[in-house]
C-alpha positions as CSV (number, residue, x, y, z in Angstrom):
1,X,-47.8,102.5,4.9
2,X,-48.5,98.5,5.8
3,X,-51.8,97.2,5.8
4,X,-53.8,99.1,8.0
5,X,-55.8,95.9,9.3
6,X,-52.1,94.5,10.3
7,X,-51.0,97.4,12.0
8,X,-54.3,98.5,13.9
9,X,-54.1,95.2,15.7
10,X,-50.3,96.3,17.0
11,X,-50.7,99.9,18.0
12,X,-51.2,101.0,21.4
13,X,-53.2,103.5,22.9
14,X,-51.4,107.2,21.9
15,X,-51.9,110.5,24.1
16,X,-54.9,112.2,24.2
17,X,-55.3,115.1,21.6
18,X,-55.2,118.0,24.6
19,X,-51.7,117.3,25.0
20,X,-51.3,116.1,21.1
21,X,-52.3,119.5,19.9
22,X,-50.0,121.9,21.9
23,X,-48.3,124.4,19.8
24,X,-44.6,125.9,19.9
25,X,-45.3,128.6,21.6
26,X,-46.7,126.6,24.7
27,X,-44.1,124.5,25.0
28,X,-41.1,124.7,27.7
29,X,-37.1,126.4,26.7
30,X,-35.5,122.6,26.1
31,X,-38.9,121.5,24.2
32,X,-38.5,124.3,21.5
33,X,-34.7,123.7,21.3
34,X,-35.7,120.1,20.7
35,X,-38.5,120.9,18.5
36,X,-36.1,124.1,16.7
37,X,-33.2,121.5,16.7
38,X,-34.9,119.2,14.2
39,X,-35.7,122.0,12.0
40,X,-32.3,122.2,10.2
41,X,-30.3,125.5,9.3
42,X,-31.5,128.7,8.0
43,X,-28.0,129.1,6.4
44,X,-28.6,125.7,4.0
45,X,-29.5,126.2,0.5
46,X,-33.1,125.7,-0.2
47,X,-35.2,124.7,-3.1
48,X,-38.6,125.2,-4.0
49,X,-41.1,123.5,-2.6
50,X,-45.2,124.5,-3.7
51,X,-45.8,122.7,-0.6
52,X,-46.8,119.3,1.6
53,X,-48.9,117.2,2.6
54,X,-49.4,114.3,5.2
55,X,-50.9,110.7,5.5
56,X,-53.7,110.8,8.1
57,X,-52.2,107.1,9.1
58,X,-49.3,109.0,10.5
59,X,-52.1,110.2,13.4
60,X,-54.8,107.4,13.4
61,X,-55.4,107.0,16.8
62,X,-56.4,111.3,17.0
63,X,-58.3,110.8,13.8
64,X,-60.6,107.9,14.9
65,X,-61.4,109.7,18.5
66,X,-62.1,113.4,16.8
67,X,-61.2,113.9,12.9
68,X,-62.2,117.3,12.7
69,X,-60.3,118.6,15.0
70,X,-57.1,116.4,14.1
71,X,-57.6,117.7,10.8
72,X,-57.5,121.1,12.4
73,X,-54.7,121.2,14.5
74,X,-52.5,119.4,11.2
75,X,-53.6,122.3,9.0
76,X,-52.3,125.0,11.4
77,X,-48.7,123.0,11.3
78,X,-49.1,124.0,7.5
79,X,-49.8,121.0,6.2
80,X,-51.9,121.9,3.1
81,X,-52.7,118.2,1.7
82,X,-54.3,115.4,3.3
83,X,-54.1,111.8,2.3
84,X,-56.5,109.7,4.1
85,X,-57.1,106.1,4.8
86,X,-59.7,103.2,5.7
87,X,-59.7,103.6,9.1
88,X,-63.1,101.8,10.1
89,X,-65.6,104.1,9.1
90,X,-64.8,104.3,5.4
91,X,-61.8,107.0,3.7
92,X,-63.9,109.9,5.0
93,X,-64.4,109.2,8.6
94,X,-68.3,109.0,8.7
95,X,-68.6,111.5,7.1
96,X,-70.5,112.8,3.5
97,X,-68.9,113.6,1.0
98,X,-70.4,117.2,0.7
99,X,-69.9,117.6,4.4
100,X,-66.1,116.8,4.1
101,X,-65.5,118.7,1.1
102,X,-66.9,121.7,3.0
103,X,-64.4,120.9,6.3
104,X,-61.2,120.6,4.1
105,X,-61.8,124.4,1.9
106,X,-62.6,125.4,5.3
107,X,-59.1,124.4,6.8
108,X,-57.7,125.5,3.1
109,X,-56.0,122.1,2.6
110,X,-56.9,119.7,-0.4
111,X,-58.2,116.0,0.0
112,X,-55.5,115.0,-2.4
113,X,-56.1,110.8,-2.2
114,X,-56.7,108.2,0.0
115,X,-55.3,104.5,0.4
116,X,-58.3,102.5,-0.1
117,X,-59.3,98.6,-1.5
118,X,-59.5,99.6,-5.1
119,X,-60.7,96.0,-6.0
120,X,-64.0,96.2,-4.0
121,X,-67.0,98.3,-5.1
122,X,-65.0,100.4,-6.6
123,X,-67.9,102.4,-8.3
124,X,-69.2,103.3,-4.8
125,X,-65.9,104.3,-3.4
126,X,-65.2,106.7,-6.7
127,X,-68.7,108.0,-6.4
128,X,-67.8,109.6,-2.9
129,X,-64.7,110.4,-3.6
130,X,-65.2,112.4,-6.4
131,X,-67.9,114.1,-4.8
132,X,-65.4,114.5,-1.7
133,X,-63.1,116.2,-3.9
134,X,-60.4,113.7,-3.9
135,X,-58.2,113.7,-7.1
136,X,-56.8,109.9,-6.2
137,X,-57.7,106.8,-4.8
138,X,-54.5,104.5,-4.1
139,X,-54.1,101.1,-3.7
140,X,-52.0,101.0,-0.6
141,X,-50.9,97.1,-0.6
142,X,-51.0,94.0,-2.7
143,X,-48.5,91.8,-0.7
144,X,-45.6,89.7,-1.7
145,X,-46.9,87.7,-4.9
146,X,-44.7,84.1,-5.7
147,X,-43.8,84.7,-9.2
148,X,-43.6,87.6,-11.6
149,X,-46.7,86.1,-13.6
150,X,-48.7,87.3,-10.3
151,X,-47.4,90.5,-10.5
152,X,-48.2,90.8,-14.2
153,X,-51.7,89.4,-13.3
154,X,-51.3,92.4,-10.6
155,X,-50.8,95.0,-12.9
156,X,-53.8,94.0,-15.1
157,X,-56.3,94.3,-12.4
158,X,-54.2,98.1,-12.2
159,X,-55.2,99.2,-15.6
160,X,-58.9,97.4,-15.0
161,X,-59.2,99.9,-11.7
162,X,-57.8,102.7,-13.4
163,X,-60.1,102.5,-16.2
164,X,-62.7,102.6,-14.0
165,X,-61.7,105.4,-11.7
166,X,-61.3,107.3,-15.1
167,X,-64.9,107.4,-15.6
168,X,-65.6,108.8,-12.8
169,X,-63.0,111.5,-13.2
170,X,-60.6,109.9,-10.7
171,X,-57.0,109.1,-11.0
172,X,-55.1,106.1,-10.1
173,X,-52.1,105.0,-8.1
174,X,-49.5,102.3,-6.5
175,X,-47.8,102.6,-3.2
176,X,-45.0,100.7,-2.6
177,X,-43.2,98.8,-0.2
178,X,-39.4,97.0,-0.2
179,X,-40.9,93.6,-1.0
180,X,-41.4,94.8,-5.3
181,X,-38.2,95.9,-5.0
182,X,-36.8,92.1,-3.8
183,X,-35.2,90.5,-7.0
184,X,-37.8,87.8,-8.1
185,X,-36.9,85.4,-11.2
186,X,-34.2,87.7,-12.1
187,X,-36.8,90.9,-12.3
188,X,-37.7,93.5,-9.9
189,X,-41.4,93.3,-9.5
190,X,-41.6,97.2,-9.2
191,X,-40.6,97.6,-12.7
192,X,-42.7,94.8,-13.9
193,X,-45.9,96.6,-12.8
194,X,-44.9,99.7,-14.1
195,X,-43.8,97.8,-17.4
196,X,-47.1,96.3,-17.7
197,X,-49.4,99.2,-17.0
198,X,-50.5,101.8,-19.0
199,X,-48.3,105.4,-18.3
200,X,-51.8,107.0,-19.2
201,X,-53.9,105.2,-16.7
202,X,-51.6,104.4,-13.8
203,X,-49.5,106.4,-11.4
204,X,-47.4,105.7,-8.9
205,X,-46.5,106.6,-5.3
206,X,-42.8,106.5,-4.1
207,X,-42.9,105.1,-0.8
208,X,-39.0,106.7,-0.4
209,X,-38.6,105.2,2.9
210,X,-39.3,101.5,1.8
211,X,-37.2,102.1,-1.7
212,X,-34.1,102.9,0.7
213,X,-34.1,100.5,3.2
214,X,-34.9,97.9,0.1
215,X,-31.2,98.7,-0.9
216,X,-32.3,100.9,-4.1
217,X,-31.4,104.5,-4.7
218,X,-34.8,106.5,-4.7
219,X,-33.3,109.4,-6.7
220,X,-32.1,107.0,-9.5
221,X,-35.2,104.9,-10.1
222,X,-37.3,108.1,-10.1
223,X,-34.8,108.9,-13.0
224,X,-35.2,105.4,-14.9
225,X,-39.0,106.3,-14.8
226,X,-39.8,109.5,-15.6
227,X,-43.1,111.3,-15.1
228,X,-44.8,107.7,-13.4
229,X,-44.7,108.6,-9.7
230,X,-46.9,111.3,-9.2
231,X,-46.3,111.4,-5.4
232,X,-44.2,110.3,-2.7
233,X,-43.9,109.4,1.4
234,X,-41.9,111.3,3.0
235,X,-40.1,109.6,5.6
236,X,-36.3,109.2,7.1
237,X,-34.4,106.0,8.4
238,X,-32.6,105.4,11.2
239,X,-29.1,104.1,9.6
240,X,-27.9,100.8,10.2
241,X,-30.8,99.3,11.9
242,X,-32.0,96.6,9.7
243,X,-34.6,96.6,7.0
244,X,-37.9,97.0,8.3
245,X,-40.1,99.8,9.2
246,X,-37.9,100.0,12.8
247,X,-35.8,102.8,11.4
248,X,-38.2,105.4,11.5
249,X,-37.3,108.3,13.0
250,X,-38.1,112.3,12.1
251,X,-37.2,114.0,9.8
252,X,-33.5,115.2,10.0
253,X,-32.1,112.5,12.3
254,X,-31.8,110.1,9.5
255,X,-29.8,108.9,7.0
256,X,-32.1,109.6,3.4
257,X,-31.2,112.6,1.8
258,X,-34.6,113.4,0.8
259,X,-34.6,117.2,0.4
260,X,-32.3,116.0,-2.5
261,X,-34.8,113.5,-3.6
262,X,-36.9,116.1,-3.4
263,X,-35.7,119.0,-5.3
264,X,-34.5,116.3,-8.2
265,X,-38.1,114.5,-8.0
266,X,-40.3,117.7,-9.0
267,X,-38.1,117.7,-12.5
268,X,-39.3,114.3,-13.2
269,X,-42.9,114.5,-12.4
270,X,-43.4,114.4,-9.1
271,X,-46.5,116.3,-7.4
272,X,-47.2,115.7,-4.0
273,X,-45.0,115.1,-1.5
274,X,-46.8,113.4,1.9
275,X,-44.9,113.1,5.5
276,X,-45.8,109.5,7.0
277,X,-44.4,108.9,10.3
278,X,-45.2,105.1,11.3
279,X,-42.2,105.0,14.1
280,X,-42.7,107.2,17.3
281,X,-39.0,107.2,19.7
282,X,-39.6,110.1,22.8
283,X,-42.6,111.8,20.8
284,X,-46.4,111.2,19.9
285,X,-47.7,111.4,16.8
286,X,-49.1,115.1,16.9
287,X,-45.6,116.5,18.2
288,X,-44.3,114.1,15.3
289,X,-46.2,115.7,13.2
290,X,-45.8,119.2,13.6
291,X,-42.0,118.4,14.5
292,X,-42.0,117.4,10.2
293,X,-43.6,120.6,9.5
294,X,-41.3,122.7,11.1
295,X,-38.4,120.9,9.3
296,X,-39.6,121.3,6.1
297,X,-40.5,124.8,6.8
298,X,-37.1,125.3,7.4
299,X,-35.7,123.2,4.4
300,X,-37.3,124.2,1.3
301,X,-38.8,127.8,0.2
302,X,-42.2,127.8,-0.2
């Protein structure tokens, strides 16, 4: 996931939830053989998966006109963990932290983290989200830095914000983006902040998509760092089409082979595994949405 102020200012207006939330069994013939299409093969060998989650960025539009009921609708797909975002009115939508701790064991979902700006009142922010029930709140983007001492300074302010969500019984983590993986003074910034942070403090959240299309192997840097990302993005890329967030597509019709990544993640630490879907080609984000469940409904054994 970009920075959310970035990419508010591009999006365009989605469909309206009505048609958003329509289930399979309301749909035509040809748009359950599409939706059944993407869902891969009953005859594949599965592995075990405890479950999945998604990034509420993947359906902003539906969360800022009526979060309850987005959060609804993505619980029947069977998504049972949220990750949220600042979308406006603050990680929990408006909402207090009792009264949104109360809608998610409703829906039977955890409120597993949310992006947030973990270098402004942080005190505040871990106040509610503790209360909220979150176990994480992650610092979504830093941005390209000009040297590797900035990155170092970087990973300071990491342990600093850790520390602090420690107190208040919170957890810490990183997503990434291709730009740490862009060799910098003969380093890749990505292992400089996990270098320079401490492994009891900091985790770390694979952003698989962005690893790929950065030209690294997501399996084998999961490897060379055992037990440090915590959670990933789940996402797939359109192959050959450059090395921005254009090759997006759903799950299936890609080119990462992250059930793999998957199955040899959980070995090496890995908890939570989030769908993001920032790329929408003959689809809206709810049928996106729902599209990824079904797929990894019908690719791991739950």
């Amino acid at each position: 996931m970009k920075n959310p102020r970035r990419k508010f200012i591009k999006v365009g207006t989605m469909l309206g939830l009505g048609t958003a939330f329509m289930p399979l069994q309301f749909c035509s013939p040809t748009e359950k053989e599409e939706q059944q299409s993407l869902s891969g093969t009953s005859e594949e060998k599965k592995s075990k998966l405890q479950s999945f989650g998604i990034q509420l960025y993947s359906v902003k539009d539906e969360m800022a006109k009526d979060p309850k009921a987005t959060m609804t609708a993505l619980a029947g797909f069977g998504y049972r963990q949220f990750e949220g975002f600042d979308g406006g009115k603050g990680v929990l939508w408006g909402m207090e932290p009792a009264e949104f701790k109360t809608l998610t064991i409703d829906l039977g979902v955890k409120m597993v983290a949310s992006h947030a700006n973990v270098f402004e009142n942080l005190d505040a922010q871990a106040a509610n989200a503790k209360e909220a029930g979150l176990e994480y709140l992650i610092c979504p983007w830093i941005g390209p830095q000009k040297t590797i001492d900035e990155y170092k300074i970087i990973a300071d302010k990491f342990n600093k914000a850790a520390e602090t969500l420690k107190s208040h019984g919170l957890k810490f983590a990183y997503h990434n983006h291709d730009y740490t993986f862009v060799n910098l003074e003969g380093l890749v910034p990505q292992d400089v902040l996990l270098e320079n942070t401490d492994p009891a403090l900091v985790d770390f959240e694979m952003d698989i998509y962005w690893v790929h299309v950065a030209g690294f192997n997501p399996a084998e840097y999961l490897t060379k760092y055992p037990g440090r990302f915590k959670l990933c993005h789940l996402k797939d890329a359109e192959a050959d089409k450059g090395d921005g967030e254009e090759r997006g597509v759903l799950f299936g019709s890609g080119e990462i082979p992250f059930t793999n990544i998957v199955k040899e993640s959980i070995d090496l630490g890995m908890e939570y595994f989030i769908v993001e879907q920032e790329r929408f080609v003959g689809t809206n984000p709810m049928e996106a949405a729902e599209k990824n469940a079904i797929y990894l409904k019908n690719s791991f054994e739950f």
